[in-house]
C-alpha positions as CSV (number, residue, x, y, z in Angstrom):
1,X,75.3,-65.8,25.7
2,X,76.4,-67.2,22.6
3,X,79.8,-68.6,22.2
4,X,79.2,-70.1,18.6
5,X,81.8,-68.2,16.3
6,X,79.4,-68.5,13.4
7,X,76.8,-66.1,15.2
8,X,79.5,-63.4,15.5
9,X,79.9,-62.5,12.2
10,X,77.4,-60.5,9.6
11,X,76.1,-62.7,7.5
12,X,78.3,-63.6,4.6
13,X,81.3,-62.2,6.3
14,X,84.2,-64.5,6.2
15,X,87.0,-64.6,9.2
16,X,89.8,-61.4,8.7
17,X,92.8,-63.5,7.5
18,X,95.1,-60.4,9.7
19,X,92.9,-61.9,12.9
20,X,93.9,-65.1,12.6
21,X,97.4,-64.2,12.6
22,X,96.3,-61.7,15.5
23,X,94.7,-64.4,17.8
24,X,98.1,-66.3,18.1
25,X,100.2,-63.4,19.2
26,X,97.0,-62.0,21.2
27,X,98.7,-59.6,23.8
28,X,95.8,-60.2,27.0
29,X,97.2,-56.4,28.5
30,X,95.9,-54.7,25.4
31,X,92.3,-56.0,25.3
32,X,91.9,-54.7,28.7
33,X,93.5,-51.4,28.0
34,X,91.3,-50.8,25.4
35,X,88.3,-52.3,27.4
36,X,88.8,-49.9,30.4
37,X,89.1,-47.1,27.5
38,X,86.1,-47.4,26.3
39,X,84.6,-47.3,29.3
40,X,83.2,-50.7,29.5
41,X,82.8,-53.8,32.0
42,X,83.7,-57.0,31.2
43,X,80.1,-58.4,31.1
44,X,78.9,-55.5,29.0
45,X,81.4,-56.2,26.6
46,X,80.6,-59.2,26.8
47,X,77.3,-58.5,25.6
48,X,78.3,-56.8,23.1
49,X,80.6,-59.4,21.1
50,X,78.4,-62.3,21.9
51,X,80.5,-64.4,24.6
52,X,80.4,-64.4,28.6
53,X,81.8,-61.9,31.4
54,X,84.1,-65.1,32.0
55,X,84.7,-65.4,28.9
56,X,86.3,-61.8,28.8
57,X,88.2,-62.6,31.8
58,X,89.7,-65.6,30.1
59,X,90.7,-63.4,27.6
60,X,92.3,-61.1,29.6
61,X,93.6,-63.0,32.0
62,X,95.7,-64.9,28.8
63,X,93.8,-68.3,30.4
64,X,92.1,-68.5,27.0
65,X,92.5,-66.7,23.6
66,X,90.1,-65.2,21.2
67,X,89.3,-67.1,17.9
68,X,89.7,-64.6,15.2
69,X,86.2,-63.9,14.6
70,X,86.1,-63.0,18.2
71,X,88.4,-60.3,17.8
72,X,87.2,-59.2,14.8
73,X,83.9,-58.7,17.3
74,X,86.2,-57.1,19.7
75,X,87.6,-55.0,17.4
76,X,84.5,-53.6,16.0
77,X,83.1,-53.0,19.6
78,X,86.2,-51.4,21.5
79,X,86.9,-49.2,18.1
80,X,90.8,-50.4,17.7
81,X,92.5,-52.3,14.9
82,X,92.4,-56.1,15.2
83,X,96.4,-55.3,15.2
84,X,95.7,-53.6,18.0
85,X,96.0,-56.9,20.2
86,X,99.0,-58.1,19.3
87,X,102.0,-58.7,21.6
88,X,105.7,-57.1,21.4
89,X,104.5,-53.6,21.5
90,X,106.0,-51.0,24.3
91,X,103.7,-51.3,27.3
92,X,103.7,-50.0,30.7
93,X,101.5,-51.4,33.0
94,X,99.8,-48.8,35.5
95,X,97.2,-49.6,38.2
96,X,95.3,-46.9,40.6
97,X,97.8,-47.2,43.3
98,X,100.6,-45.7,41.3
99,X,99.0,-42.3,40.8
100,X,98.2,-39.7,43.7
101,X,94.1,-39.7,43.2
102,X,92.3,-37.0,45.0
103,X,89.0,-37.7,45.4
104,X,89.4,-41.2,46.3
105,X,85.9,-41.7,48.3
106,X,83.7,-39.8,45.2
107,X,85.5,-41.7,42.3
108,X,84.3,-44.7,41.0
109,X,86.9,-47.5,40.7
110,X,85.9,-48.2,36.9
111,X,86.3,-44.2,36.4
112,X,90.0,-44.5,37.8
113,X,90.6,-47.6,36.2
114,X,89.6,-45.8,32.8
115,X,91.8,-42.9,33.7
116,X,94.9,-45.3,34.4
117,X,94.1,-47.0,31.3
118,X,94.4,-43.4,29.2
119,X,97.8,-43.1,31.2
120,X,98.9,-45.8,30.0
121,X,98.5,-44.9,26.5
122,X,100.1,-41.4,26.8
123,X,103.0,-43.7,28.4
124,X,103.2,-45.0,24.6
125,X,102.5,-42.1,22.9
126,X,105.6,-40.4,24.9
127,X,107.7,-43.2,24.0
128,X,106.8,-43.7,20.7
129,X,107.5,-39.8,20.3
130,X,110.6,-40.1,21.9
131,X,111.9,-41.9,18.5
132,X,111.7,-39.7,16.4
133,X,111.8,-36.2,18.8
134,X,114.4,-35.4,22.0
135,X,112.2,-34.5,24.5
136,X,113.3,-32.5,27.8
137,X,114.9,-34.1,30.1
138,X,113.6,-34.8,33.2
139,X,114.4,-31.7,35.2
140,X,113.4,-31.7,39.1
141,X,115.4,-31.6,41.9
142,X,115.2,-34.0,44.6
143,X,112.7,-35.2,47.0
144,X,111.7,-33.3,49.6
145,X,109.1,-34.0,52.8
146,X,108.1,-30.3,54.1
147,X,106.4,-28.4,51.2
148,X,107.3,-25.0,51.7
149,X,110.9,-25.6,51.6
150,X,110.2,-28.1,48.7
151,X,108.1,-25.3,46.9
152,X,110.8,-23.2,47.5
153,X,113.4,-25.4,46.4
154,X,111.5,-25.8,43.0
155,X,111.9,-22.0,42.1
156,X,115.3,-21.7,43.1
157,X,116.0,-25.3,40.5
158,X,113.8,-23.4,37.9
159,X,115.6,-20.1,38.1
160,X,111.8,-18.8,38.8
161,X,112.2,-15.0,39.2
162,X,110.3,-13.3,42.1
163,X,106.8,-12.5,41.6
164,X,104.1,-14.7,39.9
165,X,105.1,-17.6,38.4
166,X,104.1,-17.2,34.5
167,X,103.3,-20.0,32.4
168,X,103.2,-22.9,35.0
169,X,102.2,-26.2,32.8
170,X,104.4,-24.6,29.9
171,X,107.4,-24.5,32.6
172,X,106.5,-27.8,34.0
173,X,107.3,-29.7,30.1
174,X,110.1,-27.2,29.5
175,X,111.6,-29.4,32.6
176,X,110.5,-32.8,31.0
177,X,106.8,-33.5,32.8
178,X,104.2,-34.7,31.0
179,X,101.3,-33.2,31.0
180,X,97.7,-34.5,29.6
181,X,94.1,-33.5,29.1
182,X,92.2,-36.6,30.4
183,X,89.8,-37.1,27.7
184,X,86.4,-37.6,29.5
185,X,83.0,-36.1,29.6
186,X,83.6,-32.8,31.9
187,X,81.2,-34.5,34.9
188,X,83.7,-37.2,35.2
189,X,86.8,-35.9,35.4
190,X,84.6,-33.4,38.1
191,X,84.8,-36.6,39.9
192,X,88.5,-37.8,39.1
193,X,90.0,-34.6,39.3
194,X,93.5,-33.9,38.7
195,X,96.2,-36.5,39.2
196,X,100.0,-37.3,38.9
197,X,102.3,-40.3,38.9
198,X,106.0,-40.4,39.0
199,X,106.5,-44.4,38.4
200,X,106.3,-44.3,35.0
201,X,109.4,-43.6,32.9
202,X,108.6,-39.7,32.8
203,X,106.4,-38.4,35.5
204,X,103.2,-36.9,34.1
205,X,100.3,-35.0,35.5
206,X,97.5,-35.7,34.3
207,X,94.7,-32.4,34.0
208,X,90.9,-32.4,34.0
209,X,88.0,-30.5,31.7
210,X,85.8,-29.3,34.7
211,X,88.7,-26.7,35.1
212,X,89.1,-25.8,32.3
213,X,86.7,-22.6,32.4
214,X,88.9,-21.6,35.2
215,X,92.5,-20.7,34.2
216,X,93.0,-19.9,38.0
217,X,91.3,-23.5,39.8
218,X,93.4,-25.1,36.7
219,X,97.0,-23.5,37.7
220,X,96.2,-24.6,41.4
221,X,95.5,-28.2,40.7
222,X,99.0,-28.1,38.3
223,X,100.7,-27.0,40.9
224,X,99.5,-29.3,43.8
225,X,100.3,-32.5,41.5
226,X,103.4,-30.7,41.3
227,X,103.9,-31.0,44.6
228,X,103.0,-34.7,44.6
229,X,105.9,-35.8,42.2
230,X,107.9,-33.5,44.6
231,X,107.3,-34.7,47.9
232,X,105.9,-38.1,47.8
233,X,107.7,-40.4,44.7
234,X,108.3,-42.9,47.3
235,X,105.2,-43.0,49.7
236,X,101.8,-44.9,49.2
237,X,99.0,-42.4,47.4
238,X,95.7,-42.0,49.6
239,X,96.6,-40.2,52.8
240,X,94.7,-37.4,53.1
241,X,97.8,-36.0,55.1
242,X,99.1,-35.7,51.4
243,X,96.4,-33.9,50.0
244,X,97.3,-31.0,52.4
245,X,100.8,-30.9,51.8
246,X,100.5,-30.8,48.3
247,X,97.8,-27.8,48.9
248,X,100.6,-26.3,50.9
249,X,102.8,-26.8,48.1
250,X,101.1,-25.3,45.8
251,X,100.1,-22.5,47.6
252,X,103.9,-21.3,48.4
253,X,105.1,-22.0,44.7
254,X,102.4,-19.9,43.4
255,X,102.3,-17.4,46.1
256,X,105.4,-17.4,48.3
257,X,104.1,-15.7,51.6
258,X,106.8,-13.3,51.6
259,X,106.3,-11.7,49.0
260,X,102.2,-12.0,48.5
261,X,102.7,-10.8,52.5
262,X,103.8,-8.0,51.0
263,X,101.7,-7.3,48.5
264,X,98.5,-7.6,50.5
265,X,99.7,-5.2,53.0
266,X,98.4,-5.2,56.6
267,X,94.9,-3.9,55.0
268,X,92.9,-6.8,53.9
269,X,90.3,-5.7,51.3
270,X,88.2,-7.6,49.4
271,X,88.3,-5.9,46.5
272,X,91.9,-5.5,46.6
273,X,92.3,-9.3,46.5
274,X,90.9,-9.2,43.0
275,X,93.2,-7.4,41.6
276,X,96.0,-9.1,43.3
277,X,94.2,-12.7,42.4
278,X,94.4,-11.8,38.7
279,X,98.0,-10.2,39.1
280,X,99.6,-13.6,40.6
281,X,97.3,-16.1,39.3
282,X,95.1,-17.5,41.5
283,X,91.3,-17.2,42.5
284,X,90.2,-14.5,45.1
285,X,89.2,-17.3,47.4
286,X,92.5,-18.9,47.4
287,X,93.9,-16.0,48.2
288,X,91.3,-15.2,51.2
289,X,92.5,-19.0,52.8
290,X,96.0,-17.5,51.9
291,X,95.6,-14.0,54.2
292,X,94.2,-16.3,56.9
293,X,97.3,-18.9,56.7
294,X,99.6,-15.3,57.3
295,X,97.6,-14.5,59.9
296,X,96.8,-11.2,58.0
297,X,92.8,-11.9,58.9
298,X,91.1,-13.3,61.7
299,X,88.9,-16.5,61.5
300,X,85.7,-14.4,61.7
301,X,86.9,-11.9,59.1
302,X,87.8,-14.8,56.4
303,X,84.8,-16.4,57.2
304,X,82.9,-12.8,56.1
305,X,85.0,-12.1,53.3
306,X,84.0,-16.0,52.2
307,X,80.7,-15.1,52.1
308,X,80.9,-11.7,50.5
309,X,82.9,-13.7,47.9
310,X,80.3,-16.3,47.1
311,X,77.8,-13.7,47.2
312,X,79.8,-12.1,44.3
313,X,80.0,-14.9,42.5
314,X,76.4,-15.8,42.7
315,X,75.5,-12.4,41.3
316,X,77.8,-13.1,39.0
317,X,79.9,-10.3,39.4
318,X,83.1,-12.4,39.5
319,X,83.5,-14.4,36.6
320,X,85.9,-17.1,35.6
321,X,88.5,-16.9,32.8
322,X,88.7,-20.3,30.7
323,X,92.2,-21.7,30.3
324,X,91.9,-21.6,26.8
325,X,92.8,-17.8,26.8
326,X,96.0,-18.8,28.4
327,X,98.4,-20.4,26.2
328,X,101.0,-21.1,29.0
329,X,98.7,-23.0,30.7
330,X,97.8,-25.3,27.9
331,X,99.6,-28.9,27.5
332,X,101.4,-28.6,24.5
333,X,104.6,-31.2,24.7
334,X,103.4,-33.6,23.0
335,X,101.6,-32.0,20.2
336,X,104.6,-29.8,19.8
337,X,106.8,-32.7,19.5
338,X,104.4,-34.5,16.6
339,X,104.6,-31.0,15.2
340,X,108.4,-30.8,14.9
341,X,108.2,-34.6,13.7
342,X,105.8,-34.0,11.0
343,X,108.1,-31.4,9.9
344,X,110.6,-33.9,8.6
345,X,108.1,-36.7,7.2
346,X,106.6,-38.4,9.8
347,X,103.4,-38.0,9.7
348,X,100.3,-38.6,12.6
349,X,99.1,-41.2,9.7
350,X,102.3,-43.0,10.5
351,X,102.4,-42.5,14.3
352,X,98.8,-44.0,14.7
353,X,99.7,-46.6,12.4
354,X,102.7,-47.1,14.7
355,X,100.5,-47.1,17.9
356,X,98.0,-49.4,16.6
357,X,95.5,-46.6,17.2
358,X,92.7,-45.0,15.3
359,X,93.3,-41.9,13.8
360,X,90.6,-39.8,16.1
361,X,91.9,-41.6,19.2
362,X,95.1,-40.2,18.7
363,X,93.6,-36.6,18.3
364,X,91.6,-37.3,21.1
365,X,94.9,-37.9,23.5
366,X,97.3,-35.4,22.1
367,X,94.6,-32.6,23.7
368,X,93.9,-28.9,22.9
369,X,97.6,-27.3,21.2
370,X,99.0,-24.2,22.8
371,X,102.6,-22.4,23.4
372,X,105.0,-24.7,22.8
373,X,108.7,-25.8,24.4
374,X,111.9,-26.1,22.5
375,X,112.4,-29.1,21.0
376,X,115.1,-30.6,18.6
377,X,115.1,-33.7,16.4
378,X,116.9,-36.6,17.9
């Protein structure tokens, strides 16, 4: 590796006067933010800007800082400003263990790492929002421990009328939660998977790409990270146990088992379930695992009408709806705040300036734009 400051510059290029004021307010926190961002490890970037892996974790560690031709490498590599790294910006600090991860066993640490890292930066992005926009305010009622009565609970807070529950991540920022697209590659966030966190200032549940061609898998995972901010703000993430009570959660706030009781009827067809899938908003094979929980099927008959199902889907004769048709099911807070913002001259030109980010980095984490809640100007 070569640690020689001359040999990290083109040639003719002369030191950025900006990083040399940069590398003596040098903020350690943001070079590994926007390390983990890009998706890199220490020793590739490392190879990259021309130093050592221990020379990155110098730098990150704040044991050593960055001459200014260093970050000017860094800069160029990660895709951020040089400004970028400089201290006395907001910043909340976020590791894996303060977000309720799913798939624990199948995701990679640096893919959660990355994740947290993108969480953190919605964190700013809310914040730095919040100056110029009122958001909603926080709107949940309190912790519960058994999900049904906590699901319940939920729609009574919510004013939720009977019947299917319409709109569910436009609802869910209407009452102050953040919600996100994670801005990966759709195999990797197959592997993340949805994910929430209440430590942060504002919870926010954070939504994935590989379901996004299926409004119904989508609502579902909304809904059971719902039911993590609900049930377990003050209890370690990892315990499978968890998983199942937020699947339990989910499944009465979208379908409380009186009523889809009575709905299904004491006839369980297949066919019917379609229609009543589509009608309430979830898939058919929810609602099979549903009928079963009611004790409206036997084991043996779920376990046929499981099969008939995937046999339909194979043929494909079931298809699934993207959640792009569904504009109630879109994450829209944030966009519709820089919308209303913009409105009275403050532009996203200003707000990235203001973040220290890239133009297309801040497209890229304000997400796909749908309906919208009511928002007013500070």
């Amino acid at each position: 590796m070569r640690d020689d400051p001359r040999q990290l510059l083109l040639p003719g290029a002369e030191p950025d006067p900006e990083a040399d004021a940069v590398k003596r307010l040098f903020a350690p926190a943001r070079l590994t933010q926007a390390r983990l961002v890009s998706g890199l490890t220490k020793a590739a970037l490392a190879e990259r800007v021309g130093v050592s892996a221990a020379a990155v974790g110098q730098f990150e560690a704040g044991v050593t800082r960055p001459r200014a031709e260093q970050l000017q490498r860094l800069s160029e590599e990660l895709g951020f400003p040089v400004t970028f790294f400089t201290a006395g910006r907001p910043h909340e600090h976020m590791d894996a263990s303060m977000a309720h991860f799913k798939s624990l066993r199948s995701t990679r640490v640096g893919e959660r790492a990355r994740a947290v890292a993108y969480v953190e930066q919605v964190w700013e992005l809310t914040h730095a929002l919040q100056k110029h926009v009122d958001l909603p305010e926080v709107d949940l009622p309190p912790t519960q421990t058994e999900p049904i009565s906590a699901a319940r609970a939920l729609r009574g807070h919510w004013e939720i009328p009977p019947g299917p529950f319409a709109h569910l991540v436009r609802t869910m920022e209407v009452h102050g939660v953040v919600a996100m697209w994670l801005p990966v590659s759709k195999e990797e966030s197959a592997r993340i998977e949805a994910f929430s966190t209440s430590k942060l200032s504002r919870p926010l549940v954070v939504l994935t790409p590989d379901r996004a061609d299926d409004v119904y898998r989508h609502r579902f995972a909304a809904a059971h990270e719902l039911g993590h901010l609900l049930l377990h703000q003050d209890v370690a993430p990892g315990d499978m146990q968890q998983e199942k009570e937020a699947d339990a959660f989910a499944a009465e706030l979208l379908t409380p088992r009186d009523e889809i009781r009575a709905d299904i009827g004491n006839r369980v067809r297949l066919g019917d379930l379609a229609d009543i899938g589509r009608r309430w908003g979830v898939a058919m094979k929810s609602l099979i695992k549903r009928t079963q929980e009611l004790g409206l099927v036997s084991e043996a008959t779920a376990r046929r009408h499981y099969q008939r199902h995937a046999q339909l889907v194979s043929a494909g004769l079931l298809q699934p709806e993207p959640v792009s048709g569904y504009p109630g099911e879109l994450p829209s807070l944030l966009t519709q705040a820089l919308s209303l913002a913009e409105q009275h001259d403050f532009s996203m030109r200003q707000l990235a300036d203001e973040l220290k980010w890239p133009l297309p980095h801040l497209r890229k984490l304000l997400g796909e734009q749908g309906s919208r809640p009511r928002l007013r100007l500070v």
